[in-house]
N, C-alpha and C positions, 0 to 999 in steps of 0.2 A: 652463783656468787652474788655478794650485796653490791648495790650503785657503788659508781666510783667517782671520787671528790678526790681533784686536785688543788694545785696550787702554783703558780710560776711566774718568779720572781726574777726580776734583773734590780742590776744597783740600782741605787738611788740617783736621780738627776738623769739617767738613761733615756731615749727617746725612743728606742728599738719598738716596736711594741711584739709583744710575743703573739703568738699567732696559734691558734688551735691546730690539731696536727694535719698536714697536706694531705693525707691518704684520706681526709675523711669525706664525703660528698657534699657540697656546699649546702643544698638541700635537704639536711640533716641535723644544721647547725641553727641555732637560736642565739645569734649574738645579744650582748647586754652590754650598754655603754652607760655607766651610772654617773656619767655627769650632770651636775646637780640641777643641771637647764635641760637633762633627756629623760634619764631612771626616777629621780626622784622630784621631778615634775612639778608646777609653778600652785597646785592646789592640794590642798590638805587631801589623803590616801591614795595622790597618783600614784606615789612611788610603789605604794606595797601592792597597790592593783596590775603595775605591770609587771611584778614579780611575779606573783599568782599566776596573771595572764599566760607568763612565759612556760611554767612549770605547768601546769592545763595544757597545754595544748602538748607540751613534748611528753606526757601522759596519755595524748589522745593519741595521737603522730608517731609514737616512737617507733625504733630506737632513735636515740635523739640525742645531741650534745646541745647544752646548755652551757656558752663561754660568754664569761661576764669579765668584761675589760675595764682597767684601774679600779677593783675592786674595794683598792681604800679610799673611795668618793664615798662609800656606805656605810665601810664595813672600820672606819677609825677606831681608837678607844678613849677617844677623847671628845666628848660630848657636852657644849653648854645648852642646859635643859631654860636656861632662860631665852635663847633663840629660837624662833619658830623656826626658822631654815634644816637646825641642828636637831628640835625635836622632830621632823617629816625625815631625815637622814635614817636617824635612830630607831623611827617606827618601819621605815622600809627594810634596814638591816633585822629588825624583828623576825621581821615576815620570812625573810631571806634564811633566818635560821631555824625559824616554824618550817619553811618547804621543804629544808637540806634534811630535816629530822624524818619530814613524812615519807619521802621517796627513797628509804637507805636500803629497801628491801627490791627495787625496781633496778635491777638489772639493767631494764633497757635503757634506762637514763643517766646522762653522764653528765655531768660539772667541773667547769674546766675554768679558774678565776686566773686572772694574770694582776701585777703590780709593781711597782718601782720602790716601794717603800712598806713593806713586809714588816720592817721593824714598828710600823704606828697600826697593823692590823687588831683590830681585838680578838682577845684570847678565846672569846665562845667561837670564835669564826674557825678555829683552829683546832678545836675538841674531836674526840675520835669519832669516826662516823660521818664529820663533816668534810670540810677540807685540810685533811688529816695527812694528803700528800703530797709532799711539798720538791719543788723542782726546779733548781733555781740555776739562774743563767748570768755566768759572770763576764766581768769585760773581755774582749778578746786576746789571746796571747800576741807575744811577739810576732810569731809567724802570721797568724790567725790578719791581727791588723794587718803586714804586708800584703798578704793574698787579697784581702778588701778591695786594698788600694788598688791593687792592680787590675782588680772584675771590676771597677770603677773608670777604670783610664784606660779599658782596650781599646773603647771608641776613638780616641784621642790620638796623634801623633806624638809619643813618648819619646822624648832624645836617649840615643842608647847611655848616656852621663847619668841618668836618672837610677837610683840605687832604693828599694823601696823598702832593701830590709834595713837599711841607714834609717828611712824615714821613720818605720816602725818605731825606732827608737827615743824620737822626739814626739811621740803621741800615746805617753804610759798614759793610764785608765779612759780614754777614748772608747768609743762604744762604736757601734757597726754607723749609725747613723751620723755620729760625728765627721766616722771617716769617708763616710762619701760626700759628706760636704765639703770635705779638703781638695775632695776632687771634682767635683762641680765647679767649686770658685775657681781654683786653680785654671782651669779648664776656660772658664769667661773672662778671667786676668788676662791670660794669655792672648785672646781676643782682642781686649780692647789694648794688648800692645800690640799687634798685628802681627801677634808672633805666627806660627806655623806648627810648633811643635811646643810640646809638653818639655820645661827644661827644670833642671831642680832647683834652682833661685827661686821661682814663681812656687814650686812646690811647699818653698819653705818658709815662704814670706808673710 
């Protein structure tokens, strides 16, 4: 079968970061973090050379995943060509669709892109053959948020008052990361009133 090119998206303003899949051996993976101070780098063709670099080597190495993380640092479609900053983006996103083309035929190589804003991706990033599959991860449901809170607060002494599928209700479009911050702070609140226990005032405050 031909490489496979995905794509996996959570909302927008999310903080989750999606993760390349657990079963796969760490050893195998070639992360890519395209923040404009790592991937696309402080000199004219860092960016498109550690693209290359990355796809080289999981061509030598393979089989290999290739998971390039907030992919729209690269890969926008919105480009001022009077920017130097924006023309080194745009030359690395090049490159990045030069490599996606040349390895469609390698099996062993795999590309795995995550993002929070799918909707400002550019359209060649998304043409068949490239990252053509797309997987996307939306907020958590009602229950989904309850069960969070609660793998978040088992450490904790919870008052049995404490209602999590009540709370769920007061945290519509919350993301996973959101809500273990309700439970962290909560959690140090409760501290610095010398409380004992997780109570739902503190939960909700």
């Amino acid at each position: 079968g031909a490489a496979d090119s995905r794509l996996r998206s959570s909302p927008p303003l999310a903080r989750d970061r999606v993760r390349a899949p657990p079963l796969v051996p760490r050893s195998s993976i070639c992360p890519l973090t395209p923040h404009r101070h790592r991937l696309v780098g402080m000199f004219i063709g860092d960016g498109a050379k550690l693209v290359r670099d990355a796809f080289e080597m999981a061509k030598e190495k393979g089989p290999y995943i290739i998971f390039i993380d907030d992919i729209d640092a690269i890969g926008t479609k919105r480009f001022d060509t009077e920017v130097s900053g924006d023309r080194e983006v745009q030359r690395t996103m090049l490159d990045l669709l030069n490599q996606l083309d040349g390895f469609s035929s390698d099996e062993r190589i795999k590309v795995i892109a995550a993002t929070n804003r799918a909707d400002i991706l550019h359209p060649a990033l998304l043409r068949s053959g490239r990252l053509d599959r797309k997987i996307k991860f939306p907020h958590p449901t009602e229950e989904a948020r309850a069960r969070i809170l609660q793998i978040h607060s088992r450490k904790m002494n919870v008052h049995p008052d404490v209602n999590f599928e009540e709370l769920d209700r007061s945290t519509d479009d919350f993301n996973g990361a959101q809500l273990k911050a309700i439970s962290v702070e909560a959690g140090m609140l409760a501290l610095r009133r010398d409380g004992t226990e997780l109570v739902p005032s503190i939960l909700l405050s």
